[in-house]
N, C-alpha and C positions, 0 to 999 in steps of 0.2 A: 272337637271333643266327642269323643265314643259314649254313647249313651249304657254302656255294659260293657263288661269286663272279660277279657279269657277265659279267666275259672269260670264267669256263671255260664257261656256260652258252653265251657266242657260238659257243666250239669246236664245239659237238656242235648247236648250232639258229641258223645264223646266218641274217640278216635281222632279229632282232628290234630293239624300240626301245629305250632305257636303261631306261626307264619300265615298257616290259612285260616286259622283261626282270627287273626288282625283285620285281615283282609273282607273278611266275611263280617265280620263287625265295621270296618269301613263303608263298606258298601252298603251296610242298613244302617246306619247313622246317615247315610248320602239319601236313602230313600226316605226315612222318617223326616229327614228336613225339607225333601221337595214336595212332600203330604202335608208336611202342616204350612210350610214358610210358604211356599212357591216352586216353579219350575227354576233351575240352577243353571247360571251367567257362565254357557259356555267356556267363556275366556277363563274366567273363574277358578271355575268350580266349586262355585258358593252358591246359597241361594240369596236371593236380594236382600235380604231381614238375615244376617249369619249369625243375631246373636244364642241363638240356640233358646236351650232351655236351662234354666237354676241348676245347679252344681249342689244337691244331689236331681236328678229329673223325677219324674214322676212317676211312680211305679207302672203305671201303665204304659210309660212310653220307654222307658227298660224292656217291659215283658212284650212290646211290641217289636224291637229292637233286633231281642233274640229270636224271636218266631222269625222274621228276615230274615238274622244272619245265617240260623240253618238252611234258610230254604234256601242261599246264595249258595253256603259252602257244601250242602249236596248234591247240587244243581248247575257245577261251572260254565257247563257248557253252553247254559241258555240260559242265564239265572233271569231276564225280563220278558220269557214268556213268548218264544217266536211260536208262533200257530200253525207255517205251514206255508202255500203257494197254488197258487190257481196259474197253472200252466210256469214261464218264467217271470211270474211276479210273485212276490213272496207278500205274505201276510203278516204283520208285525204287531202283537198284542203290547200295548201300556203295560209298564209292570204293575198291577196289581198284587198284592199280596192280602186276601180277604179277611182273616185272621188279622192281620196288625191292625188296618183298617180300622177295621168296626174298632180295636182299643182308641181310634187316636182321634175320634169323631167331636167336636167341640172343640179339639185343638187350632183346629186348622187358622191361619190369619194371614193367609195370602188368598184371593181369590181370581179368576180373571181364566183365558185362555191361553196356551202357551203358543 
Protein backbone atom coordinates (compact mmCIF):
# COMPACT_ATOMS: atom_id res chain seq x y z
CA UNK A 1 0.00 0.00 0.00
CA UNK A 2 1.27 3.55 -1.23
CA UNK A 3 1.38 5.71 1.71
CA UNK A 4 0.25 8.97 -0.86
CA UNK A 5 -1.37 9.32 -3.90
CA UNK A 6 -0.58 10.66 -7.57
CA UNK A 7 -2.51 13.89 -7.26
CA UNK A 8 -0.84 14.79 -3.87
CA UNK A 9 2.76 13.71 -5.37
CA UNK A 10 1.59 16.32 -8.59
CA UNK A 11 1.04 19.03 -5.87
CA UNK A 12 4.54 19.30 -4.70
CA UNK A 13 6.65 17.74 -8.19
CA UNK A 14 4.38 18.61 -11.14
CA UNK A 15 5.31 17.63 -14.69
CA UNK A 16 5.58 14.02 -13.78
CA UNK A 17 3.90 11.01 -15.89
CA UNK A 18 1.22 8.77 -14.18
CA UNK A 19 3.57 6.03 -14.73
CA UNK A 20 6.53 7.74 -13.07
CA UNK A 21 4.68 9.19 -10.87
CA UNK A 22 3.69 5.19 -9.33
CA UNK A 23 6.90 4.40 -9.45
CA UNK A 24 8.26 7.14 -7.51
CA UNK A 25 5.71 6.50 -4.93
CA UNK A 26 6.69 2.80 -4.95
CA UNK A 27 9.90 3.37 -4.19
CA UNK A 28 9.31 5.64 -1.19
CA UNK A 29 6.66 3.63 0.34
CA UNK A 30 9.79 0.70 -0.22
CA UNK A 31 12.16 3.32 1.68
CA UNK A 32 9.68 4.49 4.36
CA UNK A 33 9.01 0.81 5.30
CA UNK A 34 12.86 -0.35 5.53
CA UNK A 35 13.15 3.19 7.92
CA UNK A 36 10.74 2.37 10.17
CA UNK A 37 10.06 -1.90 9.78
CA UNK A 38 13.49 -3.07 8.94
CA UNK A 39 15.99 -3.77 6.15
CA UNK A 40 13.61 -5.62 3.28
CA UNK A 41 13.78 -9.92 2.66
CA UNK A 42 15.56 -9.71 -0.54
CA UNK A 43 13.60 -12.65 -1.82
CA UNK A 44 10.77 -10.59 -0.89
CA UNK A 45 10.66 -7.59 -1.24
CA UNK A 46 9.03 -6.98 1.96
CA UNK A 47 10.26 -5.85 5.08
CA UNK A 48 9.94 -8.45 7.95
CA UNK A 49 6.90 -6.78 9.96
CA UNK A 50 4.83 -5.96 6.12
CA UNK A 51 2.02 -4.92 8.03
CA UNK A 52 2.63 -1.33 7.26
CA UNK A 53 0.85 1.38 8.90
CA UNK A 54 -3.34 2.08 9.45
CA UNK A 55 -5.25 3.07 6.40
CA UNK A 56 -5.33 6.34 6.56
CA UNK A 57 -1.13 6.65 7.70
CA UNK A 58 -0.11 9.36 9.56
CA UNK A 59 0.34 12.66 8.32
CA UNK A 60 3.92 12.72 8.79
CA UNK A 61 4.59 9.51 7.19
CA UNK A 62 2.51 10.80 3.99
CA UNK A 63 4.53 14.11 3.94
CA UNK A 64 7.56 11.89 4.32
CA UNK A 65 6.56 9.79 1.63
CA UNK A 66 6.26 12.49 -0.89
CA UNK A 67 9.60 14.30 0.08
CA UNK A 68 11.05 10.56 -1.17
CA UNK A 69 9.12 10.19 -3.93
CA UNK A 70 10.32 13.62 -5.56
CA UNK A 71 13.62 13.05 -4.68
CA UNK A 72 13.26 9.36 -6.51
CA UNK A 73 11.42 10.80 -9.57
CA UNK A 74 13.95 13.69 -10.06
CA UNK A 75 16.78 11.84 -9.28
CA UNK A 76 16.46 8.31 -11.60
CA UNK A 77 19.61 7.82 -12.17
CA UNK A 78 20.98 7.43 -8.70
CA UNK A 79 17.99 7.93 -6.58
CA UNK A 80 20.26 6.03 -3.26
CA UNK A 81 22.82 8.26 -3.32
CA UNK A 82 26.08 6.82 -5.20
CA UNK A 83 29.03 9.21 -3.89
CA UNK A 84 31.73 8.40 -6.24
CA UNK A 85 35.08 6.08 -6.27
CA UNK A 86 38.50 6.07 -5.14
CA UNK A 87 40.46 4.70 -8.11
CA UNK A 88 38.27 1.39 -9.40
CA UNK A 89 36.35 1.09 -6.33
CA UNK A 90 33.35 2.83 -6.05
CA UNK A 91 31.78 4.30 -3.06
CA UNK A 92 28.21 3.68 -2.28
CA UNK A 93 26.09 5.96 0.21
CA UNK A 94 22.87 4.35 2.24
CA UNK A 95 20.10 5.98 0.98
CA UNK A 96 19.41 8.56 3.26
CA UNK A 97 16.84 11.03 2.64
CA UNK A 98 17.32 13.71 5.79
CA UNK A 99 14.06 15.46 5.42
CA UNK A 100 11.80 12.22 5.67
CA UNK A 101 13.96 11.12 8.28
CA UNK A 102 13.88 13.48 10.82
CA UNK A 103 9.49 13.01 10.02
CA UNK A 104 9.69 9.42 10.83
CA UNK A 105 11.86 9.51 14.04
CA UNK A 106 9.76 7.43 16.97
CA UNK A 107 8.33 5.43 14.27
CA UNK A 108 10.92 3.17 13.66
CA UNK A 109 10.24 -0.80 15.40
CA UNK A 110 12.72 -2.74 13.70
CA UNK A 111 16.18 -2.30 15.08
CA UNK A 112 19.41 -4.49 14.53
CA UNK A 113 22.19 -4.34 11.59
CA UNK A 114 21.39 -5.37 8.20
Amino acid sequence: MAYATPAQLAETTPGLSPERAQRALDAATAYVDAVCFGVTDPATGLPPDPSGFADPPPPRVVEATLIAAARFARDPESPWGTVGGIGEVPLYAKGQIPDADKLLLGLRRSFGLA
